[in-house]
Each structure stands twice: as C-alpha cells, then as structure tokens.
C-alpha positions in Angstrom: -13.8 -2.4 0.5 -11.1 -4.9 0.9 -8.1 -3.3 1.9 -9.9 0.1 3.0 -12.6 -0.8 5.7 -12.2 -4.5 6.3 -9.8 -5.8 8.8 -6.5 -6.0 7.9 -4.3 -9.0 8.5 -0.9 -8.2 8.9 2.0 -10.4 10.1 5.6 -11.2 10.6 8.3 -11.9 13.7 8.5 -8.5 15.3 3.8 -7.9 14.5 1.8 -7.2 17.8 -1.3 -7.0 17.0 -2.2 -5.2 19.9 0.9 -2.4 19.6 0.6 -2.7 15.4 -2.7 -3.3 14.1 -3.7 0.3 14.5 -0.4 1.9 13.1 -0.3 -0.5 10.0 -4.0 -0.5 9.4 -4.4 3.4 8.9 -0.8 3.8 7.1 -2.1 1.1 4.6 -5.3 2.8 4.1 -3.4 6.0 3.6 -1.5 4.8 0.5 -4.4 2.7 -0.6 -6.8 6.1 -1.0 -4.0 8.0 -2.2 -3.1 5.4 -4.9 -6.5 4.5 -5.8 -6.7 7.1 -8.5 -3.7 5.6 -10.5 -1.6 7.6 -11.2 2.5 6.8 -11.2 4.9 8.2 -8.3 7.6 7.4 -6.6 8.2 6.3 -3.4 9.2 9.6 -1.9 6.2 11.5 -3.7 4.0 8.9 -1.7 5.5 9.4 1.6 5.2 12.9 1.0 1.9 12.9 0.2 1.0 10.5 3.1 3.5 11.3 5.5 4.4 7.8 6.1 8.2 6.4 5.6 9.4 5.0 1.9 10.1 2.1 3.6 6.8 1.4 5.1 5.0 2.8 1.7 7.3 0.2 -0.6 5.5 -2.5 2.3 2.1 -1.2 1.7 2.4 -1.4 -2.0 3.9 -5.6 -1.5 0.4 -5.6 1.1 -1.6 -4.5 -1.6 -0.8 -7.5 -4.0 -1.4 -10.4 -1.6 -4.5 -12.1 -2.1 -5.9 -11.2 1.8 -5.4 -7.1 0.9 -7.5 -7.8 -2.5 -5.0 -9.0 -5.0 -4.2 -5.8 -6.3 -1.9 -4.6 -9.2 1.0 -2.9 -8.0 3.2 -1.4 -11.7 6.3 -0.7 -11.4 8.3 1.4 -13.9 11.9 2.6 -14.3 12.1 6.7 -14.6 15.7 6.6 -14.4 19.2 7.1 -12.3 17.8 4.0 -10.1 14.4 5.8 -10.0 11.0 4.0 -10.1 7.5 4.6 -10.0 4.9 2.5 -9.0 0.8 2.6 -9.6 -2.3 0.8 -7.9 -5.1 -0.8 -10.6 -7.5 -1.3 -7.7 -9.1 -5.0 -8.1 -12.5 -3.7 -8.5 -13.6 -7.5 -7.7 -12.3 -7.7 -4.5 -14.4 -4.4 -3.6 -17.4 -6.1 -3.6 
C-alpha cells in the first residue's frame, strides 16, 4: 500500500536518513491509518489521536498529496475562528 508499507521517501536540508527515516516513516503511517476512514478533523484532533505534533501532522497530510506517497486527496475546509479541518480520500489506484 503506497504510503503504508512501502518505503517512504522523504527529503529536505536538515533529512538523515539514517537518524529520520524511522521517526517520519511510522508518524506518516500513523496519520495515514487514522485518516484513511475519511472523516474531517482538525489538526489538533489528529495529533491527539496520533500523538504526533500539529506541525509534523499538517507535513504528513502535504506527504500524502505528492505523487511518491500515492497522490492522495488531502480537503481542507474552514470550521471557523481560523479553524480548519482536513480529510484523506485514499487514492485507491496507488494501493495496488
């Protein structure tokens, strides 16, 4: 399943693989699973849920869209007060 049990390619200026591959890989797959289903929530009910940072769920979410992590849908709707929620449509193609 791309994105859950495939290898992961992450990157940027401050990525070791060898110190971050491990880290990043099992965060993403946390919000992945969770988000799987659907449904909207927030940032903060994700990193509750997952016990990961908002900040490094918001990344996981931007991860998911990008055509190596399966070219997912990421939604993204205002609640209110400078509130959004966000929702995963799993690319069932990309699964395959």
């Amino acid at each position: 399943m791309t994105g859950v049990q495939q290898p992961l390619r992450f990157d940027g200026s401050d990525y070791l693989p060898w110190r971050d591959d491990e880290r990043l890989s099992s965060q993403y797959r946390r919000v992945f699973s969770l988000m799987a289903d659907g449904r909207w929530r927030t940032l903060r009910e994700i990193a509750d849920a997952t016990g990961d940072p908002e900040a490094s769920v918001s990344a996981d979410l931007r991860h998911a869209r990008k055509p190596r992590f399966g070219s997912h849908q990421v939604e993204k709707r205002y609640v209110g007060d400078g509130l959004f929620e966000y929702r995963l449509l799993v690319n069932t193609e990309a699964l395959r």
